[in-house]
C-alpha positions as a printed Julia matrix, in Angstrom:
172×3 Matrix{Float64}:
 -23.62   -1.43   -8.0
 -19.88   -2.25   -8.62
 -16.93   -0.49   -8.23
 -16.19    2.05  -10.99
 -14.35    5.87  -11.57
 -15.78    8.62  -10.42
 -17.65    6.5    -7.32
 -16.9     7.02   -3.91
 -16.26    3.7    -2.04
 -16.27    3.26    1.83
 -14.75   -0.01    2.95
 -13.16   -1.29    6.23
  -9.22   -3.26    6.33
  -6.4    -4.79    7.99
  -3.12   -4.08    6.13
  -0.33   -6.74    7.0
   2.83   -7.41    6.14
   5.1   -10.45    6.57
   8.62  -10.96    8.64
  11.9   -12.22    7.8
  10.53  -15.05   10.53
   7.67  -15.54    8.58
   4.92  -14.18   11.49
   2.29  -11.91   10.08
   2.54   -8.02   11.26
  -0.22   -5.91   11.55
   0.49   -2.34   10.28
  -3.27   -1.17   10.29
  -6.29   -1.83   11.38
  -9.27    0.37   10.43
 -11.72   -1.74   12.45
  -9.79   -1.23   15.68
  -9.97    2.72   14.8
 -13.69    1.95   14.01
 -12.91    4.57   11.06
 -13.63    3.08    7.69
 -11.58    4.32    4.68
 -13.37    6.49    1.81
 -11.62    6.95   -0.89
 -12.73    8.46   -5.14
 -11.99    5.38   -7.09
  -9.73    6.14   -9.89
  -8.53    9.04   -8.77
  -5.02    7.3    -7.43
  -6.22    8.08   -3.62
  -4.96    4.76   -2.58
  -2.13    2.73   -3.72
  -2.82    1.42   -7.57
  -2.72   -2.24   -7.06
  -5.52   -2.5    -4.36
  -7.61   -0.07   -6.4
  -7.55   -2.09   -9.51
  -8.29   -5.36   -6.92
 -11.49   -3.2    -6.08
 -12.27   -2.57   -9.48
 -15.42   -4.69  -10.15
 -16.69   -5.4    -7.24
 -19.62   -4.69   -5.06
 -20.85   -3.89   -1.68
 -20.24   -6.21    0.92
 -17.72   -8.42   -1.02
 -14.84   -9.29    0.9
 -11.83  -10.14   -0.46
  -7.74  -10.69   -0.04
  -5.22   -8.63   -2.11
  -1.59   -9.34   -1.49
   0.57   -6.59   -3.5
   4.13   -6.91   -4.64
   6.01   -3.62   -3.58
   5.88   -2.05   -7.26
   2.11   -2.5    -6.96
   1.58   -0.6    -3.52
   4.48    2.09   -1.99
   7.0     0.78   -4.57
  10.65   -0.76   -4.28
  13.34    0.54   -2.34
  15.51    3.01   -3.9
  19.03    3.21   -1.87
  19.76    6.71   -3.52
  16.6     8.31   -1.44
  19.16    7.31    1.44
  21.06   10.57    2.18
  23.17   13.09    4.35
  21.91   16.11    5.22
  22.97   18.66    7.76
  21.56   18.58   11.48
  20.49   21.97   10.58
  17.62   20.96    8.41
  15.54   20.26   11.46
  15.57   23.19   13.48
  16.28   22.4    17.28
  14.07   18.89   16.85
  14.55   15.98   18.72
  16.33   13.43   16.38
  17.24    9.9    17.37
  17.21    6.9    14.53
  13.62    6.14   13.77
  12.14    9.52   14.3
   9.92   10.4    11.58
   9.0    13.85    9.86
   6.87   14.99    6.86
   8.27   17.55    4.64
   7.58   18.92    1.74
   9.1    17.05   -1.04
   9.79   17.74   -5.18
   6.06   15.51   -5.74
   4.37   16.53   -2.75
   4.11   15.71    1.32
   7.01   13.14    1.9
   8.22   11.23    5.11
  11.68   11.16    5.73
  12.82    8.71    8.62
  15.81    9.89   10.61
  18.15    6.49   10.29
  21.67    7.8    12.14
  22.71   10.85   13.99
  26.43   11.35   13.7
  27.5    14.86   15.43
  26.15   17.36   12.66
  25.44   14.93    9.85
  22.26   12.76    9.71
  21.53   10.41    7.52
  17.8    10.25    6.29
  15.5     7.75    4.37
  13.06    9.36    2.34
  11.42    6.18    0.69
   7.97    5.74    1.83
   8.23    3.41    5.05
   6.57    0.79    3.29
   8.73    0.63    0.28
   9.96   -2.26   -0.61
   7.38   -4.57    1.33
   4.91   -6.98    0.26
   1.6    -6.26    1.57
  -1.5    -7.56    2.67
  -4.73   -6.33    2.95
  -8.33   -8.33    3.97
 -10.89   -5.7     2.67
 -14.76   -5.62    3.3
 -16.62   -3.3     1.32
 -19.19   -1.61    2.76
 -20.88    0.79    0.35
 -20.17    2.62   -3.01
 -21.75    5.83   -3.88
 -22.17    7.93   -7.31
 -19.25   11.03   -6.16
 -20.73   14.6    -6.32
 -19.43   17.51   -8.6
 -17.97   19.08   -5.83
 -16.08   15.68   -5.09
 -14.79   15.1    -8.83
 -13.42   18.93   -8.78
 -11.32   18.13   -5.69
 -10.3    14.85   -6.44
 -11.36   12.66   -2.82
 -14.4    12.29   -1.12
 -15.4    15.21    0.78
 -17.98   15.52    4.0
 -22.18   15.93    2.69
 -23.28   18.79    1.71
 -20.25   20.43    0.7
 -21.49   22.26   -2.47
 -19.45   22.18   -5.69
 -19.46   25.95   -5.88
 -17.95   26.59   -2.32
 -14.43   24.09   -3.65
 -11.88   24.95   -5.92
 -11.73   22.94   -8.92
  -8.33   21.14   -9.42
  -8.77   20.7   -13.33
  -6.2    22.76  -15.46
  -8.04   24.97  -17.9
């Protein structure tokens, strides 16, 4: 069986990126978490360009998939750099670096605290890994018809989760 929509594929990775110095970073590892990714093939659960690299292809393949920034997070876009007021965080913690989801205009967003200046900080709300080319080494351990109850929600979901006891996503 290959890789098509509508299947759920589990598959192990290492995602790496490259330095300015040109040593190889490691950013994740899902054989050190011994926790293989599952994901619903075209149903944009992982970033586009490594799901059309898995399109076609079949369990155990292994392959290499390097993805320009459009193609995985996207580019950096300077404007999502911006000033809000230290109030926006409640009594948190901040110090440059510190990280927080929030809920954005599209959805769950990160937004990385990059300077505390008295009652301004300055926040990043690009995905971390904007702007980076990536690298992935995938092994692709098995692919699987998805069930109803998977298609209505959209992602893989754990057995025996009936599609009458899950809300159906689909606009009537």
């Amino acid at each position: 069986m290959s890789i098509t929509a509508h299947q759920v594929v589990t598959l192990h990775y290492i995602l790496s990126d490259v330095l300015s110095d040109g040593s190889k970073r490691i950013l994740d590892d899902s054989h050190a978490r011994n926790k293989p990714l599952e994901y619903l093939h075209g149903h944009d659960n992982i970033v586009p360009g490594l799901e059309r690299a898995l399109a076609g292809q079949a369990k155990d393949a292994e392959l290499s998939v390097q993805l320009m920034p459009a193609d995985a997070y996207g580019v950096r876009n300077e404007a999502l750099v911006q000033e809000v007021n230290r109030a926006s965080f409640g009594g948190a913690e901040l110090s440059p670096g510190s990280s927080f989801q929030t809920e954005g205009e599209a959805g769950p967003q990160i937004v990385t605290v990059l300077e505390v200046n008295g009652d301004r900080v300055t926040v990043d709300t690009n995905h971390p890994l904007a702007g980076r080319t990536l690298n992935y080494r995938v092994t692709i351990l098995d692919i699987r018809e998805a069930t109803r109850a998977e298609l209505a929600k959209g992602h893989p979901l754990p057995p025996g989760t009936e599609h009458s006891k899950v809300e159906d996503r689909k606009v009537l």
